[in-house]
FITOR-369657 format. One line per 4 residues: number of its first residue (from 1); for each residue x, y, z of N, C-alpha, C. Coordinates in steps of 0.2 Angstrom, whole numbers, plus 5000, padded with zeros to 4 digits. Layout:
% FITOR-369657
NUM> X,Y,Z,X,Y,Z,X,Y,Z; ...
This chain:
% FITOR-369657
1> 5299,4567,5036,5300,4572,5042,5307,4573,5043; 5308,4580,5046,5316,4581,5047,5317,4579,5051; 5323,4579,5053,5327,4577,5059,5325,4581,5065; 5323,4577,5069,5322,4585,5076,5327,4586,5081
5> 5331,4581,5079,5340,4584,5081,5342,4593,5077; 5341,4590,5072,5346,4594,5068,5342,4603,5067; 5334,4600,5068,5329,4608,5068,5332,4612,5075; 5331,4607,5081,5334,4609,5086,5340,4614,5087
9> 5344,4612,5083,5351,4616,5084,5352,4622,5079; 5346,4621,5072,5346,4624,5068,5342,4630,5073; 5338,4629,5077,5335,4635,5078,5339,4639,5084; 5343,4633,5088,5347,4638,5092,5351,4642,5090
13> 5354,4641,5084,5359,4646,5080,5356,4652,5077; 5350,4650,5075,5346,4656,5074,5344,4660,5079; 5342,4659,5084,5342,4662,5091,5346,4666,5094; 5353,4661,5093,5360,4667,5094,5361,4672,5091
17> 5362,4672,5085,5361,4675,5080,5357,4681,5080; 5350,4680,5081,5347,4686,5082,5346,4689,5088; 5349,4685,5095,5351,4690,5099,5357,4694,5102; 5361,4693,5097,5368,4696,5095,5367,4702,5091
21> 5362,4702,5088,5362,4705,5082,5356,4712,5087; 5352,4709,5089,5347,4715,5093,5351,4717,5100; 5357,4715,5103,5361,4717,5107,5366,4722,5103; 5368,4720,5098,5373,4725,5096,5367,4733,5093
25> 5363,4731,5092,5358,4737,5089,5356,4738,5095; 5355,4736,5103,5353,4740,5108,5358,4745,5110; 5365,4743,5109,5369,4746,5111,5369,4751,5109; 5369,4753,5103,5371,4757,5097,5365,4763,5099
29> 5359,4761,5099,5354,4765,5100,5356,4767,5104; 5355,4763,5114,5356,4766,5120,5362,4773,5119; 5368,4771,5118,5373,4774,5117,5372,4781,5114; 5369,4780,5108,5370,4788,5103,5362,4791,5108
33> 5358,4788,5113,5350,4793,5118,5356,4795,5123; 5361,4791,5125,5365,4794,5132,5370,4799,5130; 5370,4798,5124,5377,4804,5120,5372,4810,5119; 5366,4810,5115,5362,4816,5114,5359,4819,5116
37> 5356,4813,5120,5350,4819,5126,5353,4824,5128; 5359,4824,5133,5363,4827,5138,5366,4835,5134; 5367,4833,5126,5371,4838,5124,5365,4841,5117; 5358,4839,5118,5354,4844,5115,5347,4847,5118
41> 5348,4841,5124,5342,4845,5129,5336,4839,5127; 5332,4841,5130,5327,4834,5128,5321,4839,5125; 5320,4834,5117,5313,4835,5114,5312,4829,5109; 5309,4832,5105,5305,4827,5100,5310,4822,5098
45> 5317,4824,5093,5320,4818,5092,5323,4816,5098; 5325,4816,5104,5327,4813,5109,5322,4808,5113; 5316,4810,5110,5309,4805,5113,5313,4799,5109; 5312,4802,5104,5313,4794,5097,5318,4790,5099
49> 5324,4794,5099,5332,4790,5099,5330,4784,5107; 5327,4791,5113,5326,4784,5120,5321,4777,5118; 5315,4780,5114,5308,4775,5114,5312,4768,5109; 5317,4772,5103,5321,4765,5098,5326,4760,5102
53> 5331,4765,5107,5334,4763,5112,5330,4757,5116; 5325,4762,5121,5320,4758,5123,5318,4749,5121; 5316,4752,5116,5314,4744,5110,5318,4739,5111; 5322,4743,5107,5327,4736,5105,5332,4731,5110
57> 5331,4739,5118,5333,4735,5123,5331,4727,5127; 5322,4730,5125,5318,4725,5126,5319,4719,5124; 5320,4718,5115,5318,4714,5113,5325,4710,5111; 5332,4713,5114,5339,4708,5115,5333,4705,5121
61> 5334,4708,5127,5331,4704,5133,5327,4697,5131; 5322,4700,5127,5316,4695,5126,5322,4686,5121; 5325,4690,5118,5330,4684,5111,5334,4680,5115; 5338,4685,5123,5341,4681,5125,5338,4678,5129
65> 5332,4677,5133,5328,4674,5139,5325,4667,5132; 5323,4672,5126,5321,4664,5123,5327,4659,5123; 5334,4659,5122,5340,4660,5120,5340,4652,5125; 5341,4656,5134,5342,4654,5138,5336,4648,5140
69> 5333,4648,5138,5326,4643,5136,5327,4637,5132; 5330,4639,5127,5328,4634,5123,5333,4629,5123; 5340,4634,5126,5347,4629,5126,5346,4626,5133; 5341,4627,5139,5340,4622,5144,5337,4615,5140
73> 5333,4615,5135,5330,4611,5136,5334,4603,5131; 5333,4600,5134,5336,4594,5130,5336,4593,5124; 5341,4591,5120,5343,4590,5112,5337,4583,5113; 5333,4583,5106,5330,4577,5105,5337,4571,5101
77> 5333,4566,5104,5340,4561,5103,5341,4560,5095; 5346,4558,5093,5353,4557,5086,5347,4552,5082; 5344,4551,5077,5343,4548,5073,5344,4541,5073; 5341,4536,5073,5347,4529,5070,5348,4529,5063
81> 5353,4527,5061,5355,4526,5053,5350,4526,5048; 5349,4518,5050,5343,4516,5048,5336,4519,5045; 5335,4523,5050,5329,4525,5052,5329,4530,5046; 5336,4537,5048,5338,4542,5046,5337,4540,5034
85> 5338,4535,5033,5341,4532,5029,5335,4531,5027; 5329,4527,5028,5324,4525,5029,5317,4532,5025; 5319,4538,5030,5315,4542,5029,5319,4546,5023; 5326,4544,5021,5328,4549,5014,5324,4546,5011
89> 5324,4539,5010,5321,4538,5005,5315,4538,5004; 5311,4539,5010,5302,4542,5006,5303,4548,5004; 5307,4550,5009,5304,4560,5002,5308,4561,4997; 5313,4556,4996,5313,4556,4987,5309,4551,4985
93> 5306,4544,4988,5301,4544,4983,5294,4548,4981; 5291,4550,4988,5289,4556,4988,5288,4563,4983; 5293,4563,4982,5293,4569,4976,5296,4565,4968; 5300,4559,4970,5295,4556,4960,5291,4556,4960
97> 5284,4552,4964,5279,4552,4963,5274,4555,4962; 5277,4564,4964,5274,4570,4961,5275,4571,4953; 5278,4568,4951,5283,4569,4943,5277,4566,4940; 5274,4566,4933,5269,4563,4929,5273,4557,4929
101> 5278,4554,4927,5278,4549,4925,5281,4547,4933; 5282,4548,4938,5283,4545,4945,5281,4539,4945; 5274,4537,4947,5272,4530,4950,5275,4525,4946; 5274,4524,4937,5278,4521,4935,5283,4519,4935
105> 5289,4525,4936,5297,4525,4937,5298,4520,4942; 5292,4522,4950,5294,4520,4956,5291,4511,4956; 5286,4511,4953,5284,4502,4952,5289,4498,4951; 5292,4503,4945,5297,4498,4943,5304,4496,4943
109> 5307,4503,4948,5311,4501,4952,5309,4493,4959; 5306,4498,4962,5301,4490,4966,5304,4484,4962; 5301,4485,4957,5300,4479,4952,5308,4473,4954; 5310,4476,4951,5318,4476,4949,5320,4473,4957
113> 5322,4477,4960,5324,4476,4965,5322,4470,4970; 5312,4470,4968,5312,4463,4971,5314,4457,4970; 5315,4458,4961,5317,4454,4958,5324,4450,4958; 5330,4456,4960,5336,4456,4962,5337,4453,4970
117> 5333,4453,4972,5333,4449,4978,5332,4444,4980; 5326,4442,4974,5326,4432,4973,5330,4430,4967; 5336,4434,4965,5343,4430,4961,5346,4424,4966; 5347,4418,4962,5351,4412,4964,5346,4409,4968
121> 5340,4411,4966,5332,4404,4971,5330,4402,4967; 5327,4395,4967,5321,4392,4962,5314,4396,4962; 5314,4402,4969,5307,4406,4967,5309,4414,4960; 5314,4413,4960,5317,4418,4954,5312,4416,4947
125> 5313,4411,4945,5310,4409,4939,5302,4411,4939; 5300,4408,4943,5291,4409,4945,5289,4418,4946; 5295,4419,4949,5293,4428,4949,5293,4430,4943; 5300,4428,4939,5298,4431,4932,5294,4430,4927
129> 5290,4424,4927,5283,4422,4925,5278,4425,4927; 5279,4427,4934,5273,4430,4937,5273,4438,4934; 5280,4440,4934,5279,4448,4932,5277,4449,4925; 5279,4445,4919,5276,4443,4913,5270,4447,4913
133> 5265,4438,4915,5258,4439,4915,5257,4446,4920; 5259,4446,4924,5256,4456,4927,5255,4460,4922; 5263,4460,4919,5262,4465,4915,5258,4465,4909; 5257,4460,4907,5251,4458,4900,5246,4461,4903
137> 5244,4457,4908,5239,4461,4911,5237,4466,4913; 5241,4472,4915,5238,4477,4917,5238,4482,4911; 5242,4479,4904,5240,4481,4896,5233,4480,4893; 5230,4474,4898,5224,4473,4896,5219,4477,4901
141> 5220,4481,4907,5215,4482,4911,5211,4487,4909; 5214,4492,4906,5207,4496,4903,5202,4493,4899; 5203,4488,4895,5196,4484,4892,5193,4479,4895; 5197,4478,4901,5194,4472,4905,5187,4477,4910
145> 5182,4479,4908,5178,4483,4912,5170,4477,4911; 5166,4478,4913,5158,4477,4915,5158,4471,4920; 5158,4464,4916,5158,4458,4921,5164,4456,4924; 5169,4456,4920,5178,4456,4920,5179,4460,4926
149> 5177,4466,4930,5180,4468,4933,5182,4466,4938; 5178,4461,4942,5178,4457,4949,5184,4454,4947; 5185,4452,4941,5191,4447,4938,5198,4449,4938; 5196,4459,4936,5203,4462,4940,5206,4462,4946
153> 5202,4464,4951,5202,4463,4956,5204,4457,4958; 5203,4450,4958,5204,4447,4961,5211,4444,4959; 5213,4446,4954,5221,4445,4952,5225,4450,4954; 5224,4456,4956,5225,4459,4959,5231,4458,4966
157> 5225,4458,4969,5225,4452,4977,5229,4445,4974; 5229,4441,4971,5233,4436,4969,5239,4435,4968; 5241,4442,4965,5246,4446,4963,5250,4446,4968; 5247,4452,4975,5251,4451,4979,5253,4445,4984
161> 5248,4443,4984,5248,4436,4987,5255,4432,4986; 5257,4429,4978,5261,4427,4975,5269,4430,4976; 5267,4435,4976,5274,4440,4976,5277,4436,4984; 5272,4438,4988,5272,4437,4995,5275,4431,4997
165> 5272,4424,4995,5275,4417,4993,5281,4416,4991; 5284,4420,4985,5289,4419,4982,5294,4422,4986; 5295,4427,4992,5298,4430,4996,5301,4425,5001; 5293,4420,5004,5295,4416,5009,5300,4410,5005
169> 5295,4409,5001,5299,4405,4995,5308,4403,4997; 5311,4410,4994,5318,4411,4994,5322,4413,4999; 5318,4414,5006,5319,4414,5013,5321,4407,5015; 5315,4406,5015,5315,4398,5017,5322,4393,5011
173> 5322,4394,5006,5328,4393,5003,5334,4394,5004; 5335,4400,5007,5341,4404,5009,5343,4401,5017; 5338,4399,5020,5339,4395,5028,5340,4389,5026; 5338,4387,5021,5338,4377,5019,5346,4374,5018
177> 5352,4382,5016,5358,4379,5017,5362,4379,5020; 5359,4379,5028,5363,4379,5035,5358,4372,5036; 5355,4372,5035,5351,4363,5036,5348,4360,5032; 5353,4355,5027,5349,4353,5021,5346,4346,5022
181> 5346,4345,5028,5340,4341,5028,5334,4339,5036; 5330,4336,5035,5325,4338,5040,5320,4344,5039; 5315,4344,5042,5307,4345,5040,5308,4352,5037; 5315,4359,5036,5312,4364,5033,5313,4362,5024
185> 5317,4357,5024,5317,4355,5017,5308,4353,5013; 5305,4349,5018,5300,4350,5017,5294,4354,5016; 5294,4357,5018,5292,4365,5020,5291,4368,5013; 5299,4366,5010,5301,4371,5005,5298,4369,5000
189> 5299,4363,4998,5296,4360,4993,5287,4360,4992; 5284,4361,4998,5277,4361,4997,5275,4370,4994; 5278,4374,4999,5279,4382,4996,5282,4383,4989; 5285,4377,4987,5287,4379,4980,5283,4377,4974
193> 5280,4373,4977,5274,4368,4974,5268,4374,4974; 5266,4376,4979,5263,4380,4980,5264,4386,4974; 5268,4389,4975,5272,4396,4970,5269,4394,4964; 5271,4388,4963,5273,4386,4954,5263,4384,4952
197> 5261,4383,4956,5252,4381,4954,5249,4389,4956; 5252,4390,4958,5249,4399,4960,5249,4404,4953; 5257,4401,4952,5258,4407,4943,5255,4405,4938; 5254,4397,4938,5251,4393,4932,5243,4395,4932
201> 5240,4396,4938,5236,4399,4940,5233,4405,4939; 5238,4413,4940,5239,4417,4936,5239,4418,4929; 5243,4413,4927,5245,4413,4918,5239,4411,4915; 5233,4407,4918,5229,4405,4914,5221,4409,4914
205> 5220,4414,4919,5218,4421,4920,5220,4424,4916; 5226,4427,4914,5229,4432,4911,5226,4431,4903; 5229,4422,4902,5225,4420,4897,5218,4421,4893; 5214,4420,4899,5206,4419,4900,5205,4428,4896
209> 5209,4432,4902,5208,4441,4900,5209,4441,4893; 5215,4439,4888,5215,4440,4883,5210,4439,4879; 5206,4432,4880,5202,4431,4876,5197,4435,4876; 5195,4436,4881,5186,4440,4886,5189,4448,4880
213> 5194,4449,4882,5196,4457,4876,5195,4457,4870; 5200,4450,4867,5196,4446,4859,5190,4448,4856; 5186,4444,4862,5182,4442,4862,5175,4446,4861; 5176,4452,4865,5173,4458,4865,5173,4464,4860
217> 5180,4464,4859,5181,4469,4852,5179,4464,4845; 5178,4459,4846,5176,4455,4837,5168,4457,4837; 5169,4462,4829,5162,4462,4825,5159,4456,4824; 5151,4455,4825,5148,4451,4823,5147,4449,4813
221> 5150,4457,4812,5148,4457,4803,5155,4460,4802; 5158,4460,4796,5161,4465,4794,5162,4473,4795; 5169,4472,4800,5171,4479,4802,5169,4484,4797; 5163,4489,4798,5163,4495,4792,5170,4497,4790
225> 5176,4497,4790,5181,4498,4786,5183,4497,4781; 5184,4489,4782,5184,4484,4778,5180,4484,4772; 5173,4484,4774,5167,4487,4768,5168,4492,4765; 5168,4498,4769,5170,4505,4763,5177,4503,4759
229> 5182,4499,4760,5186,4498,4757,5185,4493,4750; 5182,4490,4752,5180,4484,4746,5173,4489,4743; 5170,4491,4744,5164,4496,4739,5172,4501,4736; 5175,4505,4740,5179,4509,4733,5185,4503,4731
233> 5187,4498,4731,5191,4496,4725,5186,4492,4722; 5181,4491,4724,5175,4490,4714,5174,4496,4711; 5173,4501,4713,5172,4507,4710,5179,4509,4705; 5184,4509,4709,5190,4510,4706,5192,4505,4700
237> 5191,4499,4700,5191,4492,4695,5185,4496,4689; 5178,4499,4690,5173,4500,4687,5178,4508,4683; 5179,4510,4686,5181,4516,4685,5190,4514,4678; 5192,4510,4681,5200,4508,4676,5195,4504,4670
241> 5192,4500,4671,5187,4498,4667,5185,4502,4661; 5182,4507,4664,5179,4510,4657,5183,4516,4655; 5189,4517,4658,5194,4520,4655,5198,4517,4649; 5200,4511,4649,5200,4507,4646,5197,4504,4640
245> 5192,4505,4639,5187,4505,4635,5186,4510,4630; 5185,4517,4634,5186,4524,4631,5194,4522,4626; 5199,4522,4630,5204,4523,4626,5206,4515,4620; 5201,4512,4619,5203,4507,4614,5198,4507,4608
249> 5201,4511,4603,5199,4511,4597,5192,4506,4593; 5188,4511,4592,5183,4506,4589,5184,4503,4582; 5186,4498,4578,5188,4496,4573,5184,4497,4567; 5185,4503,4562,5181,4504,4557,5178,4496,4553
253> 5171,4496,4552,5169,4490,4546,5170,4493,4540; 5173,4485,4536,5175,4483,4529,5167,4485,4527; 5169,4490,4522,5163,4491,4518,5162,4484,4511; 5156,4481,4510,5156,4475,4508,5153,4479,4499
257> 5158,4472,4494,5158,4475,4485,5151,4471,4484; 5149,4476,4481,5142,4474,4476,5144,4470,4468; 5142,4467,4469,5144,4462,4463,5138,4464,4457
């Protein structure tokens, strides 16, 4: 959304602007109805030149009454930084996301950055684990369909769950060294325990997905490939076979002496 500071002033300008602009054109008009009527008598073109005059008298009037209107009324207050800063960055992410490969770009920016956020934690490692198997896994989501699907779903959900952990994780790590001992130490240790049986957790899902993929692409018999390939190199053997044959000379018989 834009600024409603900045729309506000943009429109005052334009305000002034164009009732400067139909003042200087009321003038010009008025001026040339009081010069000409008096010096060609009143008819046709002098209706027009008063009725144009007329007009545009009106409508400085109307530009500066809005004019006067709009500069009474309060500037909407100044943006916070923050805020301002905040909303740049949705409508540029916003319009990658319109780009065909957008969503991608922006995940994996996300990615990154969350990941550059839990640098110098013990939940750094288990993010990196975790982002692994994600990524394994969403390589296998298109075949993971019929009874597996519930199975995506709920790593899904897992996914963010873990993420989520791994956040409090390197928070609570980051306060642990203004007080390294007493019950947040605690705390921390069972959340990391936690994190680390979550991913191993994940890792053995991702596992399970590969196989159930395996599992489901393996022929019961010999892929037809494989067969049509083994039927033409017999064919091809039968075929160098009797070409070989054809080109190897039949050995004339020793005609036998009559005694």
């Amino acid at each position: 959304m834009a600024d409603e500071r900045a729309r506000h002033f943009r429109r005052l300008r334009r305000l002034r602007r164009s009732a400067r602009r139909w003042s200087v054109l009321a003038g010009g008009l008025g001026g040339a109805a009081a010069v000409l009527t008096p010096y060609a008598g009143i008819g046709l073109p002098d209706a027009i030149w008063a009725g144009a005059a007329g007009s545009t008298i009106a409508v400085a009037a109307w530009r500066w009454a809005d004019l006067r209107a709009l500069a009474a009324t309060p500037a909407p207050p100044a943006l916070d930084p923050a805020e301002a800063a905040a909303r740049s960055r949705a409508r540029l992410a916003a319009a990658v996301e319109r780009l065909p490969a957008g969503p991608g770009v922006l995940a994996e920016v996300r990615r990154v950055r969350s990941r550059l956020a839990l640098r110098g934690t013990t939940a750094a490692r288990a993010w990196a684990r975790l982002d692994r198997a994600a990524s394994t896994l969403d390589g296998l989501s298109g075949r993971l369909t019929g009874l597996a699907e519930p199975a995506v779903r709920e790593a899904a959900e897992a996914d963010r769950s873990l993420r989520d952990l791994a956040a409090r994780v390197a928070g609570v790590e980051r306060a642990l060294k203004l007080a390294p001992h007493g019950p947040l130490a605690e705390v921390h240790g069972t959340l990391t325990a936690q994190l680390e049986s979550g991913v191993s957790a994940y890792e053995r899902l991702v596992v399970a997905a590969a196989g159930y993929v395996a599992e489901d692409a393996r022929p019961t018999t010999e892929h037809p490939a494989a067969a049509r390939l083994t039927e033409a190199t017999d064919l091809l053997h039968g075929v160098a076979s009797a070409l070989a044959e054809l080109r190897t000379p039949t050995p004339t018989p020793t005609p036998t002496p009559h005694g």
